[in-house]
N, C-alpha and C positions, 0 to 999 in steps of 0.2 A: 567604258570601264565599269560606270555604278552598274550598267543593268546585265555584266558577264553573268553575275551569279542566278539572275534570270533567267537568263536564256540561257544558260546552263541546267538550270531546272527543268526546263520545257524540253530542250533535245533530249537528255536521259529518259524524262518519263517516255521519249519514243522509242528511241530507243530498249528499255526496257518490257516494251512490248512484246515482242515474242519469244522474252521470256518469261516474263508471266504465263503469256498464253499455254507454252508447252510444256512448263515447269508445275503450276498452279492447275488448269485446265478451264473449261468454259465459266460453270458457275464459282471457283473462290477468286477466276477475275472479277464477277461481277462483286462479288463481296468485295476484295480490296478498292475499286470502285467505290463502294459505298462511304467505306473505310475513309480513303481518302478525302473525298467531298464531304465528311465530316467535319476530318482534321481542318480542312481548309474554312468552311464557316465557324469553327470553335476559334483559330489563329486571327480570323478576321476579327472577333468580337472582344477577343481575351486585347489583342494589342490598341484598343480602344481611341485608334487612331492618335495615339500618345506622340509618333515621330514628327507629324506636323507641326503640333502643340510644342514641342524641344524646339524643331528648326523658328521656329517663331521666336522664342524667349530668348534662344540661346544669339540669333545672328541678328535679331531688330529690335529686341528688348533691352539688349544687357550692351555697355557698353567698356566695360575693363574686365578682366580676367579673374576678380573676385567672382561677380556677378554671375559671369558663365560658368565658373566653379559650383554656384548654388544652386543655379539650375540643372547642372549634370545631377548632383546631388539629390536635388527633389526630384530627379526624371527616374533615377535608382530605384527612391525609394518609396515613390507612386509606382512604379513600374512592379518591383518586388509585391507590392502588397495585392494588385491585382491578377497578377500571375498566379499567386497562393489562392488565391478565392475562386479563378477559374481552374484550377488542380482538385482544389476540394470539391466543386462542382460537378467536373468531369469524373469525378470515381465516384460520385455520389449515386451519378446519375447513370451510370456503368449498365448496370444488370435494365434498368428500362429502357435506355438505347437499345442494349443489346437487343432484347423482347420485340421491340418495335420497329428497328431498322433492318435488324437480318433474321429476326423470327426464332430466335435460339438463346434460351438462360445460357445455354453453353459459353458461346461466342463474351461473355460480358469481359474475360482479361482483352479480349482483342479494343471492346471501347476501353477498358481502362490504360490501357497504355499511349493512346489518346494524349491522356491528362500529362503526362512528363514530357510529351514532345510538344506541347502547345507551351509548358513551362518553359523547356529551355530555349525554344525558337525564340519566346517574346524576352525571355531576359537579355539575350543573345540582341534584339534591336537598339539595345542601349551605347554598348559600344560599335555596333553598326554607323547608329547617326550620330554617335561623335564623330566617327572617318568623313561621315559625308559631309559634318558642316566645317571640319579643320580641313576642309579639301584634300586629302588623300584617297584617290581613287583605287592605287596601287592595293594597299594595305585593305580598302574595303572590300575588291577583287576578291582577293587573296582568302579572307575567313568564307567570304558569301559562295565563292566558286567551289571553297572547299568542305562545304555543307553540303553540295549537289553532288560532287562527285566521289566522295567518303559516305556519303549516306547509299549512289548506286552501288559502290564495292561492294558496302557491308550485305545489300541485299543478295545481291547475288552470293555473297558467300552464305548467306543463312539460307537462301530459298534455292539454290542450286547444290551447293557444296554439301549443305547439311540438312538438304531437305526437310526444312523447321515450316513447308508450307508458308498458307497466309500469317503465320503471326512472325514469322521472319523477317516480313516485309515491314514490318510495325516495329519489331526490334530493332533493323538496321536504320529505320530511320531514327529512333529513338536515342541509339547511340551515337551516331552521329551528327544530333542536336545537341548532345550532353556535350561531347569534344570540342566542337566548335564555338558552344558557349563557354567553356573552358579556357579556351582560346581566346575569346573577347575579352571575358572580364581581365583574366590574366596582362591582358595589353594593355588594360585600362590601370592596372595595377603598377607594372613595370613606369606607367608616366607618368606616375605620383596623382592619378585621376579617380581615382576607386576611393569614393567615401558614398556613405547612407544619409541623408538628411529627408527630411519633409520637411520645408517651409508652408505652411499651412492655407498663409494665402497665395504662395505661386502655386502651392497644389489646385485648389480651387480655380487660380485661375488660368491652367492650364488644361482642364477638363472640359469649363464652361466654352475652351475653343476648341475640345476633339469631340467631344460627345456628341454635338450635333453632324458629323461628317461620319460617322459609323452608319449610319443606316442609310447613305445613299454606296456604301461600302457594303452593306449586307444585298442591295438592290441589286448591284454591279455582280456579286455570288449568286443572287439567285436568276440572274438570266444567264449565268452560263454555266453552273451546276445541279439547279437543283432537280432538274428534270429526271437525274439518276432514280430520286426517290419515287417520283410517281410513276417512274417505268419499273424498279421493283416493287412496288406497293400494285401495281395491276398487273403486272405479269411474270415478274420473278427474276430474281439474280442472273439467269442466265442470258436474259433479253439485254439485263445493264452490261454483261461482259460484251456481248456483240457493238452494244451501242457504245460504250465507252473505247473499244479498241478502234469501232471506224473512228469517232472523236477524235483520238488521240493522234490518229496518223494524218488527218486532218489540221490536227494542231501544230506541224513539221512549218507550214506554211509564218505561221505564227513566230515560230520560232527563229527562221531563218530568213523574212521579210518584214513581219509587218512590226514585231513589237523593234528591232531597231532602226526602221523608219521614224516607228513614233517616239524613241527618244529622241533621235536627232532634230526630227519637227519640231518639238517642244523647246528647243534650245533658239533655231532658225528663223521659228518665224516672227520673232521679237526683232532679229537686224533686218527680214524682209521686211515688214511692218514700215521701216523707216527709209523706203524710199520711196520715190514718185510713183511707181505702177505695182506700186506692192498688190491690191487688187489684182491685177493680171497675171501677176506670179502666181498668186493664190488660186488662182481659175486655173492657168495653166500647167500647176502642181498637181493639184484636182484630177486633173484629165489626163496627165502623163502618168500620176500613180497607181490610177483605175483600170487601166490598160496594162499595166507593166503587171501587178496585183494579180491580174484577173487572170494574164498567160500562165503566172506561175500555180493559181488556182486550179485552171485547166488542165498541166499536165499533171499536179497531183490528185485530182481526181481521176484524171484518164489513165490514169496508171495504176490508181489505188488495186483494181483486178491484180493486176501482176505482182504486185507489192505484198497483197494478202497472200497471195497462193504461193508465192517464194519463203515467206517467214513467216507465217501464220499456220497452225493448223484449220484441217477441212471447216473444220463445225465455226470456225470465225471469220468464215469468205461472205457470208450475210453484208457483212460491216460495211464491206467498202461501197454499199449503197450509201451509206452514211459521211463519208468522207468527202466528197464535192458539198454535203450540206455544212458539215463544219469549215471547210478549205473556203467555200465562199465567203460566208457569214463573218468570217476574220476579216476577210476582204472590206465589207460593209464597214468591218468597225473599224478599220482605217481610214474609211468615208468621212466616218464620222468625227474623225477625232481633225479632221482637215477644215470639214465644213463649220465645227462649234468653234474654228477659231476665234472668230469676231467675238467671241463672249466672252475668253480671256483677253483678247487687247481693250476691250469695254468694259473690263473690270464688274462682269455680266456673274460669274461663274457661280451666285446662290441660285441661278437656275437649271444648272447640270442636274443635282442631284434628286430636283422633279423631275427632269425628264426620264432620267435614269431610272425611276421611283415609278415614274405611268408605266414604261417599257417590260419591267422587269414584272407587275402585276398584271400586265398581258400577256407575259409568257407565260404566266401560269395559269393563267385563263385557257390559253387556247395547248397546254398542256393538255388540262383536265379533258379537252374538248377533242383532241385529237388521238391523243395515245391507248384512250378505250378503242378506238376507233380505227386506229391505222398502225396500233406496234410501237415501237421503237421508233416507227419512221415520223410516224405522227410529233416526237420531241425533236425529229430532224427537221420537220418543215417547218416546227415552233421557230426554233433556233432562228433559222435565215429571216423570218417576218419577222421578228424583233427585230434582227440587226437592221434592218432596212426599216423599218421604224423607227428606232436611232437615230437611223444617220439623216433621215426625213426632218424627223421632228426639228432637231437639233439646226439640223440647216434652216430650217422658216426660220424659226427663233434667232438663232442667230445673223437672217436678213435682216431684223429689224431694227438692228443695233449697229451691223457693221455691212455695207452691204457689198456683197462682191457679185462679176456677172460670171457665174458658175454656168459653166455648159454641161448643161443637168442633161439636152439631149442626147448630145455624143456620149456623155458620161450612161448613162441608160441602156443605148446602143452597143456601147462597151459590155458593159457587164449582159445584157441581153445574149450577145454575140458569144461570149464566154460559159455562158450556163447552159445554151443550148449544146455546144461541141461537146461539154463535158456529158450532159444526158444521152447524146449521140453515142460518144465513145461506149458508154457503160451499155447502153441498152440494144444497140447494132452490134455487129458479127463479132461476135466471139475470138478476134483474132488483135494477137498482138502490131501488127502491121497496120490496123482498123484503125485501134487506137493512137497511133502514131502521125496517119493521115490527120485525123481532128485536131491534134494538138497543133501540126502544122499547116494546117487550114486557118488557123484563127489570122496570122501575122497577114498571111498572104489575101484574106479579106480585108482585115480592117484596113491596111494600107492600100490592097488594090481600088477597093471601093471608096478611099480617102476618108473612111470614118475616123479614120488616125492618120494624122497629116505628119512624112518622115520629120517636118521641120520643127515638131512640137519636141518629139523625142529628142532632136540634136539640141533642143534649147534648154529643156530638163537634162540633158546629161550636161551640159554648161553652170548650169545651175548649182549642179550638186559636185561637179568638182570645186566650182568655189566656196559652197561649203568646206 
């Protein structure tokens, strides 16, 4: 239920895909692109990791209903004053964005509008993480889902209906941050919750516990967006349109596997954890989800061909060389988020955000190093070497704390078996039937070959029915 409004974000933006594409055209995708991948590290930095800092005060610190009252209070009215600072910021900063990011004084309302949707988003988190910490799932659905899908309306009515172009797209979203925070506070109002205060030292010392977890948050943005800017910074908006649409179709996977995997993981393996072979669950979790992952990986890329030339115009068939590199690499970072478990049950976790921190400066190492070099494609092969770097690192690391026997070979084999079919499918005959053989090639190797033994799978699907 918390993470509807998520994965409701993630399908629409795919959804929205080939309408942008046929609506906007190659390069003001690639501008909305940019756009977007703005909004999103201005959202990350403006919300200065404040919800952690609340669920801390509000459910470990405080223990009567005054106390939690003062802290909604000072979350208000820290919240408020940084919000305002990042609105003045962003129109400040408007007309040199503009200059710098998409090459046009023109373009500067399109950053400035920027500034009101990063306002209302972050004011909008306040009554958010009251819902989540007064356990209401329902009620936090309800505003977060309906952010995602009043923000696709609006667009489609501004960039279809009334063809307002790319700043449509920045309208609709805008107004549908403004409603929905509307809708927050209002909620916070109707339950006698709505007051302004700063306590000066909860302010303080609720800062001194966000402010250091934003820049493993900016780390976490810059391995998986910022690659936009150095593929238009070297070769032009219309390279980001192509590379951002295979992304995005690629990002389908994400959305309908891997991220509510990982919520559910994050809840699970706290009761695994507490039995006798919790270790061999965790291996055999490992190996069941790398496999199950990596099929749904391979028919979305094997198909991405058909997928583009169905709903895409011609000039975006490019992309779907890009989509097994993103469809994988999601893959990875489910890897990962399995393997680093040992370093939250070892109470390990101020090492995530180094590792995130080396990763995320490697991609833009071998950014710089490839995209002169190979295109667009070049941030696609970035992409997968990080994730796999990741999920690497992070696993050593967390052997040494918590150790499980992870069968890294089969696991290997797995995804090996799976990258190859997808590069098959894409780069062999031209035919839909071609691709359909690869997809169903994969099950009837790993299992004929026993690299996937059926009795693993009958145990993971055991498993997660009792979940």
């Amino acid at each position: 239920m918390y993470g509807l409004g998520g994965v409701a974000n993630q399908a629409l933006a795919i959804v929205l895909v080939p309408i942008y594409a046929r609506q906007l055209g190659l390069e003001n995708y690639g501008v909305v692109a940019i756009l977007t991948t703005t909004l999103s590290l201005s959202t990350l930095v403006a919300t200065l990791a404040l919800p952690h800092a609340f669920f801390r005060s509000y459910l470990n610190e405080t223990s009567d209903e005054r106390g939690r009252a003062e802290v909604l209070r000072t979350t208000l009215g820290l919240r408020l004053i940084v919000s305002l600072l990042a609105l003045v910021v962003l129109l400040a900063l408007s007309l040199p964005l503009a200059t710098l990011l998409l090459g046009s004084t023109d373009a500067w309302l399109l950053m400035a509008l920027i500034g009101p949707i990063v306002f209302f988003d972050t004011i909008n988190l306040v009554p958010l993480s009251f819902l989540r910490a007064e356990r209401r799932p329902r009620a936090y659905a309800l505003i977060s889902f309906s952010r995602a899908v009043l923000g696709s309306l609006l667009i489609i009515t501004f960039v279809v209906v009334l063809d307002l172009g790319v700043i449509g797209v920045i309208l609709g979203s805008a107004c549908s941050a403004l409603m929905t925070s509307i809708a927050g506070i209002s909620m916070l109002a109707r339950e006698g919750r709505l007051g302004i205060g700063l306590d000066r030292r909860l302010a303080r010392h609720m800062l001194a516990f966000s402010l250091p977890l934003v820049p493993a948050s900016v780390a976490g943005w810059t391995l998986n967006l910022s690659d936009r800017y150095l593929i238009a910074a070297f070769i032009g908006p219309e390279a980001v349109g192509i590379y951002a649409a295979g992304y995005t179709v690629g990002l389908a996977i994400n959305a309908l596997a891997i991220s509510p995997f990982t919520l559910a993981w994050g809840a699970a393996y706290w009761e695994i954890a507490k039995q006798d072979d919790a270790r061999a669950v965790f291996a055999r979790v490992l190996t069941g989800f790398t496999a199950l992952a990596t099929f749904a990986a391979l028919g979305l890329g094997a198909l991405s061909t058909d997928v583009f030339r169905l709903l895409l115009p011609a000039e975006f068939e490019p992309g779907r060389f890009v989509t097994p590199f993103s469809a994988f690499a999601y893959v990875l970072y489910g890897i990962y988020t399995i393997v680093a478990t040992g370093l939250n049950l070892e109470s390990q976790t101020r090492r995530l955000p180094l590792i995130m921190g080396a990763t995320a400066v490697t991609n833009v190492v071998l950014n710089l190093l490839l995209i002169p070099r190979l295109g667009y494609m070049g941030a696609a092969v970035s992409t997968i070497l990080s994730y796999g770097m990741l999920a690497v690192i992070a696993g050593r690391v967390s052997q040494r704390w918590y150790r499980v026997p992870w069968e890294v070979g089969r696991v290997l084999v797995i995804l090996g078996l799976g990258m190859a079919l997808s590069a098959l499918a894409l780069l062999g005959p031209d035919h839909v039937a071609w691709r359909i053989v690869c997809i169903v090639a994969y099950p009837v190797i790993a299992i004929g070959l026993r690299i996937l033994p059926v009795g693993l799978l009958a145990s993971l699907t055991a498993l997660l029915r009792r979940r």
